[in-house]
N, C-alpha and C positions, 0 to 999 in steps of 0.2 A: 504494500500500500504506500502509495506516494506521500511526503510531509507533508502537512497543511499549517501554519503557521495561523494558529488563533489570534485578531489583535482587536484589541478595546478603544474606543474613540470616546475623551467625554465628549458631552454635547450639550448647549445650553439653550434654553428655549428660545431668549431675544436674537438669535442666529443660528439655527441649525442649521443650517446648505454650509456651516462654515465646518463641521465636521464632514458634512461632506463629500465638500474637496477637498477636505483633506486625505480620507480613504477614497477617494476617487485617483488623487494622486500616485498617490503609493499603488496601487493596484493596478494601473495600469504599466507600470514602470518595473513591477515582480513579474521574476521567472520561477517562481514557487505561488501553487496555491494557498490563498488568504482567505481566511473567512473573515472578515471583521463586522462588529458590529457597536451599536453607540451604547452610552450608559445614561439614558434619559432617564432623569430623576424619577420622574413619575411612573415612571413602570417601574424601578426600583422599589419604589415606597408604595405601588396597588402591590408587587408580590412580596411586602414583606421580609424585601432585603435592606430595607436603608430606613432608619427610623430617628436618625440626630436628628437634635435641636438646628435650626438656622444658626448658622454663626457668623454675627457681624460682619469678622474679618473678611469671608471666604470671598475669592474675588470670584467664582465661577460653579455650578451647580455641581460641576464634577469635584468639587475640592477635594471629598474624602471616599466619594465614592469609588474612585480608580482604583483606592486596598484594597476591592472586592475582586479584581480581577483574578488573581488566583482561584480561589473558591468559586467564582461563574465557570472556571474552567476546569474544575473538577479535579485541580491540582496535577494535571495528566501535559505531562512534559511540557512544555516553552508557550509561555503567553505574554504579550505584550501589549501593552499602555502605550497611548500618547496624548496629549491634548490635543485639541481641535484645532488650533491656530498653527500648526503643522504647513510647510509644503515639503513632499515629498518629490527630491530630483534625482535618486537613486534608485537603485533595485534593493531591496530590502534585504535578498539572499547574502549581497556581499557585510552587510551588517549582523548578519547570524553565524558566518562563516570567520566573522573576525574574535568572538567572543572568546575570555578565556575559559579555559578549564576549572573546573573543580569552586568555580562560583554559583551564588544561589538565586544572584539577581545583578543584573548589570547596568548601566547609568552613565550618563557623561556628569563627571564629578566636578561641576564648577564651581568659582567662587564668585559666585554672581553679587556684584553688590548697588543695587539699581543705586542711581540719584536722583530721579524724580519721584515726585508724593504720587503722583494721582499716573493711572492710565490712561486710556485714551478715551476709555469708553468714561471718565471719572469716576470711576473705582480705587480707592487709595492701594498706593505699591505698597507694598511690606517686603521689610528683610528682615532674613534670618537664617544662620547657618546651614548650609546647604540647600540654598533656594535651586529650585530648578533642576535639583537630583530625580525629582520623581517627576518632573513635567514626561517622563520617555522612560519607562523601566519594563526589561526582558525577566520574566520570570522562569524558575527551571521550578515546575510546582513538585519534580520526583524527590528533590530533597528537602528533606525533613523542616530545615530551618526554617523552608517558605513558610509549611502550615501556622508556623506564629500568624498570618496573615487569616484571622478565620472571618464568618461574618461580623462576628462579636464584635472583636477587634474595630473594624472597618468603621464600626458604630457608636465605637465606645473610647477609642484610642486619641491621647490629645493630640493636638496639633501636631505638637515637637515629635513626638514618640512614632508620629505616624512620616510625616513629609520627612525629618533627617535618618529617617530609615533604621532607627534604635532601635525595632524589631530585627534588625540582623546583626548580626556581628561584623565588626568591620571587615574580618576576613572574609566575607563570603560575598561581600558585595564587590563585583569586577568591574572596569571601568571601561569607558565605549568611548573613539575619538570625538572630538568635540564638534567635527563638520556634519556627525549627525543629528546635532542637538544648538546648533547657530542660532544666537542672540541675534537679532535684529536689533541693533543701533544700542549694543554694549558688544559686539565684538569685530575686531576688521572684517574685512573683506578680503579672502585668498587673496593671493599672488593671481594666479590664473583659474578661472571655471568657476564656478559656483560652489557653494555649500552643497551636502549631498541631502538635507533636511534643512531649512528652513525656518525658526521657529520667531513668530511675529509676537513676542511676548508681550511686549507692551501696549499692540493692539495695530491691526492691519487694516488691508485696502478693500475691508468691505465695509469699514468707515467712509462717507464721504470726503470727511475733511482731514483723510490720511494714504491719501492717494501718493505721497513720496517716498514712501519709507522707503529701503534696500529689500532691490528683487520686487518690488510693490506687481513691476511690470509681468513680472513671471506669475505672479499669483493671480491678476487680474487674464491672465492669457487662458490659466488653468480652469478660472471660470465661467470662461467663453468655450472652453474643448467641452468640462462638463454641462454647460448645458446646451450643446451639439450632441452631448450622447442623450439626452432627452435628461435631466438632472436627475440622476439613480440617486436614493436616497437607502441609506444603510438602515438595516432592520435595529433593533434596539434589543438589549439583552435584558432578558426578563426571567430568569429560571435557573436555578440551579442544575446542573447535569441528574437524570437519577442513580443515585448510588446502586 
């Protein structure tokens, strides 16, 4: 049986086509099959997988919901995360084929340290130790340390405990190059070629009034291809696998 690489997209209600294209990206651009699909709050919380309070902080619906992604996938070898605001300029396989060994979750390990207050959309920025570690994380759910990751967890785990990744042990978490996890306007721009991911953290060009950012032009192309393919809209994950 051929891999299929399970992957999780949040998605938030005032912009879902922006998860989208973002698995529209990537999935065009894979030479492995993908299943992915979104983590809409509200099918999370009709089945009973997501039950937090609202928290002020959270800049986006997916905030804590993405620790579910393990356990939506049933703990059953490699799943992976990414936020929505994602473009994807690579093939995905070359990003699985780079990983190391004998890690239990993988991450581009930045040290992100924004200097503006507010986003774009005016949602206030927050920092804190390993921001942007979990905006992209590969899961290997056969080992054991993942299962710290349970629903429980996902529901009940604070902020720190959950985003700086303190369910793992530092050993287990491997580290991913950082061209698959590019800040938009906190990191250069290569030398030559693009990022191989994209990532519009601080808010992109499907804001009107943010049509300049870096690569805006490639995002804004990606959402003229998508919807030339009639705007395929990824299913939402709702269910636990049954044991």
């Amino acid at each position: 049986m051929e891999f299929q690489l399970d992957v999780y997209v949040g998605s938030d209600r005032p912009n879902p086509h922006v998860a989208d294209i973002c698995a529209f990206s990537m999935q065009r651009r894979a030479s492995i099959p993908l299943r992915i699909r979104a983590l809409r709050l509200d099918h999370l919380v009709d089945a009973k997988l997501y039950w937090r309070d609202v928290d002020p902080l959270a800049s986006t619906e997916f905030t804590y919901s993405r620790f579910l992604t393990p356990a939506l996938n049933g703990y059953a070898g490699l799943s992976m995360f990414c936020d929505n605001d994602f473009l994807w300029l690579a093939d995905v396989k070359e990003l699985l084929e780079g990983l190391e060994t004998g890690k239990a979750v993988h991450c581009v390990k930045h040290d992100h340290r924004p200097t503006e207050e507010t986003k774009m959309d005016g949602r206030k920025q927050t920092s804190y130790p390993r921001k942007n570690w979990s905006s992209l994380m590969i899961f290997d759910g056969t080992d054991e340390r993942v299962r710290a990751l349970t629903v429980e967890a996902a529901n009940e785990g604070t902020g720190a405990f959950l985003h700086r990744l303190q369910w793992m042990p530092d050993e287990g978490i491997g580290g991913i190059p950082d061209s698959w996890n590019w800040l938009e306007g906190s990191m250069p721009k290569p030398a030559e070629g693009t990022p191989k991911a994209i990532h519009y953290t601080r808010g992109g060009p499907w804001y009107e009034d943010w049509q300049t950012a870096d690569y805006a032009n490639l995002w804004l192309a990606e959402k003229k291809a998508w919807e030339e393919a009639g705007s395929p809209s990824i299913e939402a994950a709702d269910a636990l696998p049954a044991s």
